[in-house]
N, C-alpha and C positions, 0 to 999 in steps of 0.2 A: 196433672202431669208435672213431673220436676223438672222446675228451668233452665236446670244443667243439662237435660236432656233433649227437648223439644229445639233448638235447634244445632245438637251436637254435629258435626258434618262426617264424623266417625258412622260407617255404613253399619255396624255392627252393637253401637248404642243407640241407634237411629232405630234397625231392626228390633231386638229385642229391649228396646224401654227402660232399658237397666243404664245404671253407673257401671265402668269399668270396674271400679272395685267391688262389684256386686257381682262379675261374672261366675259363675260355676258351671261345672264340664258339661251337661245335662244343657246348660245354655250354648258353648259351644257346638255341642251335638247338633243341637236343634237347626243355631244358622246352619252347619255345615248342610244338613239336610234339606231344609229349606232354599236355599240360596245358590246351589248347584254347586257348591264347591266341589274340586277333584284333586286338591292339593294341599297339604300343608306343611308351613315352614318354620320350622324353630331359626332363630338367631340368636348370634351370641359374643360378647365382646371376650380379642384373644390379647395378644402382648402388644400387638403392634397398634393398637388401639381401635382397630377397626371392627367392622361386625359380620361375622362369620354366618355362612347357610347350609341346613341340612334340609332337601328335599323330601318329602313324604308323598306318593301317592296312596291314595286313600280305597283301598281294596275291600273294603266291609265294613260295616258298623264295630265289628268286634276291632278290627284291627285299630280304628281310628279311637275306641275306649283306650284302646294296650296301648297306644303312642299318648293319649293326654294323659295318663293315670302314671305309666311309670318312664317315657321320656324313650331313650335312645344312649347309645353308649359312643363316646367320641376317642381319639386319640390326645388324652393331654400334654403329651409331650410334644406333638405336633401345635401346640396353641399357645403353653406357657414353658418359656425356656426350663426353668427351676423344680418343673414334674421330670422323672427319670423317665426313660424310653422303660425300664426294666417294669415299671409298677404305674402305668399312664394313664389305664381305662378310668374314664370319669361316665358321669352319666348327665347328659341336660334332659331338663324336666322345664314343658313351658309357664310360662306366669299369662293366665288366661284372662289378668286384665289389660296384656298389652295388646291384644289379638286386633287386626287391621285386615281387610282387605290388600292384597299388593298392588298395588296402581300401574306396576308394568308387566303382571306377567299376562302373556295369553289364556293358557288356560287358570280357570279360575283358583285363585288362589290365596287360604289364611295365613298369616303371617302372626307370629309370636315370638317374644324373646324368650329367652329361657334363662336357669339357673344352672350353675355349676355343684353334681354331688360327688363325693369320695367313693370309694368301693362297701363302706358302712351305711352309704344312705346318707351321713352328715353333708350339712354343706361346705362345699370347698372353703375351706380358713383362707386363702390367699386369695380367691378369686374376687374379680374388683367390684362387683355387685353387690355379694356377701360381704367387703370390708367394710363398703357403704351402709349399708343394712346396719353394722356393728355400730359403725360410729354414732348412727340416728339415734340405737338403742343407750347405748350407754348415754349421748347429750341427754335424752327424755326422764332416764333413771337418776341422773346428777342434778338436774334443773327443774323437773314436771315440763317443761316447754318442746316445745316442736320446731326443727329447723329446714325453713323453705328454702327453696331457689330459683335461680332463672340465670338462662345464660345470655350473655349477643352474640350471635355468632356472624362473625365476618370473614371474605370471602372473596376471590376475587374470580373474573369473568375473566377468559382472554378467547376473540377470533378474531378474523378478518375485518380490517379498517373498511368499510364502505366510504370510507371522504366525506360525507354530510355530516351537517352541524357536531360540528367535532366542541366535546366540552370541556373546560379551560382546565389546564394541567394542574391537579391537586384541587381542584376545587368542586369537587363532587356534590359534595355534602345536600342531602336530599333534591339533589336535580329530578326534573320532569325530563320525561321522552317532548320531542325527540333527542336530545344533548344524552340522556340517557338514552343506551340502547340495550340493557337487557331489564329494562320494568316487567315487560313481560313474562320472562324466563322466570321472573326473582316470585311473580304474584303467581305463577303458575307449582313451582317446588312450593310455596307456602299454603295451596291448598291441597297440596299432596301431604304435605308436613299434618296437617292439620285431619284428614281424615284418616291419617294413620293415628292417632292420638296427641300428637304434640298441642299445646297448650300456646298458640303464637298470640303477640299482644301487636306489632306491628314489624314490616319491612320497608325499606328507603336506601338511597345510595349513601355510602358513606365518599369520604373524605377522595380515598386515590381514585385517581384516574387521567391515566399518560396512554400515548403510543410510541410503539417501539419498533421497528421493524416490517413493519404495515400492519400491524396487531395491536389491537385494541384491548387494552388492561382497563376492567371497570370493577372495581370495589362496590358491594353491597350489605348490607348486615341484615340478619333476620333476629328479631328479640322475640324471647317468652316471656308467658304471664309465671308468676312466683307458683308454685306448687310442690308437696313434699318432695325432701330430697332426693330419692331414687326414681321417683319419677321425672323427675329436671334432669338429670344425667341418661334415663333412657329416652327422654325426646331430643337431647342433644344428641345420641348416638343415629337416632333414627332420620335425624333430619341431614346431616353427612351423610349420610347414604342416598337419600332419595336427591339430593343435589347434584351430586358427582357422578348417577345413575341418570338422572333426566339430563345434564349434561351432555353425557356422553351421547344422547338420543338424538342430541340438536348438534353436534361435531362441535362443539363448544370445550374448553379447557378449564377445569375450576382446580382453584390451590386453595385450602387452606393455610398455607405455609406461613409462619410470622414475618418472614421476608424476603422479597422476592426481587427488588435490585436495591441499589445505594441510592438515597435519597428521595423517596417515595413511602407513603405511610406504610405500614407495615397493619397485620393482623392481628387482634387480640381476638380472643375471647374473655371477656370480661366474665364476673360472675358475682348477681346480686343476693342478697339474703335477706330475709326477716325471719323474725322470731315471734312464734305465735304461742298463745296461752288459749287453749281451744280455739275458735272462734275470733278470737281478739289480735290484735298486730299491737306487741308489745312493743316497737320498737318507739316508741312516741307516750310520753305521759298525756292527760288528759286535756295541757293545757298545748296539745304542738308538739312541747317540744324535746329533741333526743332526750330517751330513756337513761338510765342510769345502764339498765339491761344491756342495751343498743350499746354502751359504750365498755363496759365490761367484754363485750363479744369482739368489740372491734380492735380494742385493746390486743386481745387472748390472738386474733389472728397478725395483728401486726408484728408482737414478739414471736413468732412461729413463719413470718413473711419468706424470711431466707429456706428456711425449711421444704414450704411449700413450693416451693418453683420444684424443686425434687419431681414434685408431681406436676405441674401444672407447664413447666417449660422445660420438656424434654430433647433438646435436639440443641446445638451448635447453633444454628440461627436463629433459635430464640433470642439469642443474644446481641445480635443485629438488630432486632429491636429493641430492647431494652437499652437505651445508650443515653446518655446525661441530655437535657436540654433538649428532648420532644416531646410528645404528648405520651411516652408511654414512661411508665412510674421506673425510678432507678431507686427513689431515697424510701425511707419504712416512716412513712406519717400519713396523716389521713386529716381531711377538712370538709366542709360544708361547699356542694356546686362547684370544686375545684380540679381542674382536669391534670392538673401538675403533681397531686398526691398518688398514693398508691392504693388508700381507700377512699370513696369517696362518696358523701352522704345529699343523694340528689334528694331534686323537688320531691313533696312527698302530700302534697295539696293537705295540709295542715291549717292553708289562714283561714279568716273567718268570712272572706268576700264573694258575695254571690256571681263567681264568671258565668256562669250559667244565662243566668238573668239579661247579665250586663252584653253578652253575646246576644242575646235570641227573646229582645224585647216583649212579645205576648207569654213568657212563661214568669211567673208572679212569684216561682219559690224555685230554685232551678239550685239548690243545694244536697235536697233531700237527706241521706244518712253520709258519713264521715265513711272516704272510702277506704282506709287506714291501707294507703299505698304505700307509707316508707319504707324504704329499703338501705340497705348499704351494700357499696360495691364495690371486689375486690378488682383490681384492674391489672395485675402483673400475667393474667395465664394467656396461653394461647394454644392453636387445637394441638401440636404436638401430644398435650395435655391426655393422658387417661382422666377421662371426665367423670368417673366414679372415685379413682383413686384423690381426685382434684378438691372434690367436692367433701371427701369422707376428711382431708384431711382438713380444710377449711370449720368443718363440724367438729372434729376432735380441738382444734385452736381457740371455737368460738368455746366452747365448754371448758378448756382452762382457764380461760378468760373470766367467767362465771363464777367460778368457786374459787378464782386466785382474789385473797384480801384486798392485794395491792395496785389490784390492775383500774381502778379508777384512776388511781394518780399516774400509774402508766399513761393511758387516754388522754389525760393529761398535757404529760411531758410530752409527746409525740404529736396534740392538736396542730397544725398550720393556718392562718388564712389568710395566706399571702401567695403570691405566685412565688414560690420556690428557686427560680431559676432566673429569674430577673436578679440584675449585678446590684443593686441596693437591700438584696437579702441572700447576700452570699453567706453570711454568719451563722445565718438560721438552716441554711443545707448545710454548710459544715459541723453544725452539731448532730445531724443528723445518720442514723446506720444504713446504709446502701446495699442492696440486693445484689446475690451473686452476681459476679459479669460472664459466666462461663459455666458448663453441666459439671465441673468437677471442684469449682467450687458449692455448686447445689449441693452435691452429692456430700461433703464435709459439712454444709449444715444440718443435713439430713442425720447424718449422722450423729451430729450433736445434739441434737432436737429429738433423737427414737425413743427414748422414753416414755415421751410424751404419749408418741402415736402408736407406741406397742402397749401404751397401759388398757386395762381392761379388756384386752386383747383384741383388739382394734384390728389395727395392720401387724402381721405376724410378723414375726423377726425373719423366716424368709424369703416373705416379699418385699422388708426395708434391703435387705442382704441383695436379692436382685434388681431393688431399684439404682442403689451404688453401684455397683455394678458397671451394670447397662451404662448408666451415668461416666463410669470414668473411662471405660471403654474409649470413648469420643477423644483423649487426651488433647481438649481443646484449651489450656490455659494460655492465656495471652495471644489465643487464636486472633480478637480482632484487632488488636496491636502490631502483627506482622501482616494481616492481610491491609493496613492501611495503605493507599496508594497503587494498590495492585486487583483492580475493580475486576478482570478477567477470571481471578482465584477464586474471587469470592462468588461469582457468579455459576462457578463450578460445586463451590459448596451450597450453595443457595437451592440447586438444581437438584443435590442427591438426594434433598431435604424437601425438595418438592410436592410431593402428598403423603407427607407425614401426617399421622392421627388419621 
């Protein structure tokens, strides 16, 4: 039996013994048959970044072939501003390796994402699946390499204060119950996350957690394990849903928002990468340590950093968080274990010391094979973020970075490993290039940077056209320069922004 599968907790790898990438219709068929299903549900990401459902009841074998083979017809102007009302029919077709069980409906029901096609059959040029798709292709075509991901997705709880052991303000960070009061909640979405397919490596409380009101704000993050790129963008879509979904089951409040009052940590979604060569995790030469690869990539994304908030920090309060002198990155440099950068190159179990051993005294060899966990982490996005778009353009950045001559000594110029922000290295953030403060100045870097990400026909020109847009719309410049001092305004903006992505 393969050991990706014997104890997958996916009811549907479990059942038929297969890899999700192995699925084919005929296997579909079979659970559906087997397994009592009476439902199936295509899903599918629209503008607002969230993920859309179309109901299927399952009327016959024939009807249930006709829905996997050739999909359903949607209203795309109803889902992406930039399709006309005049010319809108798209068609979604499911991708039968994401198919899950639903964990909350009654009657029984498969669940699948789907793809977006044009009225020829092609896939949607714009659509944020298929841009991701593009970018994987063209990095693999320019490089032979493959680019993984993983995100952290953080989060915040809000109900009713109960008054016991109330946990010390801002100081979360991986507390137990009972100081923690949704562990519960947090382990029970993470095995919903996980039999729906998501790939989780661990959950724990993060950093915030205040009251306010008689309501209790508890910050928690859920991380994945690294795996190809569209599949880290559809378990980060899937697991927003089953969160804000079991939520809502327990009268509970969940924001992803990047911020949610003044002086309290704010949300990222972080988002980590390796670079693999089959089998192998380039980002580390054989002796440890960073790759040349690893640093070309990191390079390629730094110069493209203002660019990418375009995608990754959509809304006015993203910018709330992003503000000089906290943990969340303002300047474009990157360092080794440093929480002050904007990438940042964690532990990656490289040395040569057996903790194994030295933890768990009867085991004599507790090192076994090199688990080549390095990764590198971009740390400016948050969920606002379309998580396809985010990720595709993070992969287009890493790929300039690769075939640009110069970008070692980029890498370079940009290294830190200092705490940034501490006043005895004021010189070395002032050499430094600083990420938009505002969506319209995003939007101006985006703009300056589309060549980039419209070459090899990536992100079409008009999906950069309605990411500006969208973008300037907001006409937030020097928004949080007037709102200083005036904590009531901002908490009105903070609100409209409130389950954004």
């Amino acid at each position: 039996m393969n050991r990706n599968v014997k104890l997958c907790p996916n009811k549907v790898v479990e059942y038929l013994q297969k890899l999700p990438q192995e699925f084919m219709k005929e296997d579909i068929i079979r659970f559906v048959e087997e397994n009592g299903i009476r439902m199936i549900n295509f899903m599918y990401p629209a503008d607002d970044n969230r993920l859309k459902t179309l109901n299927f009841v399952i009327n016959d074998e024939e009807y249930l072939d006709s829905i996997l083979t050739y999909g359903e017809r949607v209203d795309g102007s109803s889902l992406f501003p930039f399709i006309e009302a005049g010319n809108s029919d798209l068609y979604v077709v499911p991708r039968y390796s994401t198919a899950f069980v639903d964990p909350f409906a009654e009657i029984p029901t498969l669940t699948m994402l789907a793809s977006f096609f044009d009225k020829e059959g092609r896939p949607m040029h714009s659509s944020p699946e298929y841009t991701l798709r593009k970018a994987v292709e063209s990095f693999r075509e320019a490089t032979s390499l493959d680019f993984y991901a993983m995100g952290e997705l953080e989060y915040y709880v809000i109900s009713d204060d109960p008054g016991l052991y109330a946990a010390s303000d801002q100081k979360g960070y991986h507390e137990s119950a009972p100081y923690s009061k949704f562990s519960d909640f947090r382990v029970e979405c993470m095995a919903m996350i996980a039999q729906a397919g998501g790939k989780i490596k661990y959950g724990h409380n993060e950093v915030g957690n205040f009251t306010l009101d008689d309501k209790i704000y508890e910050q928690n993050e859920i991380e994945f394990l690294p795996v190809p790129a569209v599949e880290a963008a559809d378990h980060l879509m899937i697991a927003k849903w089953i969160i804000r979904t079991l939520a809502s089951t327990r009268g509970y409040d969940v924001t992803f928002a990047p911020k949610i009052t003044a002086g309290k940590a704010g949300s990222g979604l972080h988002i980590h990468f390796k670079i693999m060569d089959g089998d192998r995790n380039v980002m580390t030469d054989t002796d440890g340590r960073l790759s040349d690869i690893a640093r070309r990539a990191i390079a390629g994304i730094l110069d493209h950093a203002a660019a990418i908030t375009a995608f990754g920090n959509k809304v006015p309060t993203s910018y709330f968080r992003l503000v000089p002198h906290q943990e969340a990155p303002t300047s474009i440099c990157w360092g080794d274990r440093n929480r002050s950068v904007l990438v940042r190159v964690p532990l990656g179990w490289t040395g040569e010391l057996d903790m194994c051993s030295h933890a768990n005294p009867l085991e004599t060899d507790g090192r076994g094979n090199a688990p080549q966990k390095q990764t590198a982490e971009l740390r400016s996005a948050d969920c606002s973020a379309d998580v396809y778009q985010l990720i595709a353009g993070m992969v287009v950045a890493a790929r300039e970075g690769l075939t640009n001559p110069d970008s070692l000594r980029r890498a370079e110029e940009m290294y830190v490993n200092v705490n940034i922000h501490n006043d005895e290295n004021r010189e070395k953030l002032a050499s430094l290039q600083s990420l938009p403060d505002c969506c319209v100045a995003s939007a101006d870097a985006l703009e300056a940077a589309r060549a980039d990400f419209e070459k090899f026909e990536v992100f079409s020109p008009a999906l950069i056209d309605g990411i500006i847009a969208k973008l300037r719309k907001h006409k937030d410049s020097n928004l949080r320069r007037k709102l200083e001092g005036n904590p009531k305004e901002m908490l009105e903006i903070v609100r409209k922004f409130w389950h954004c992505g």
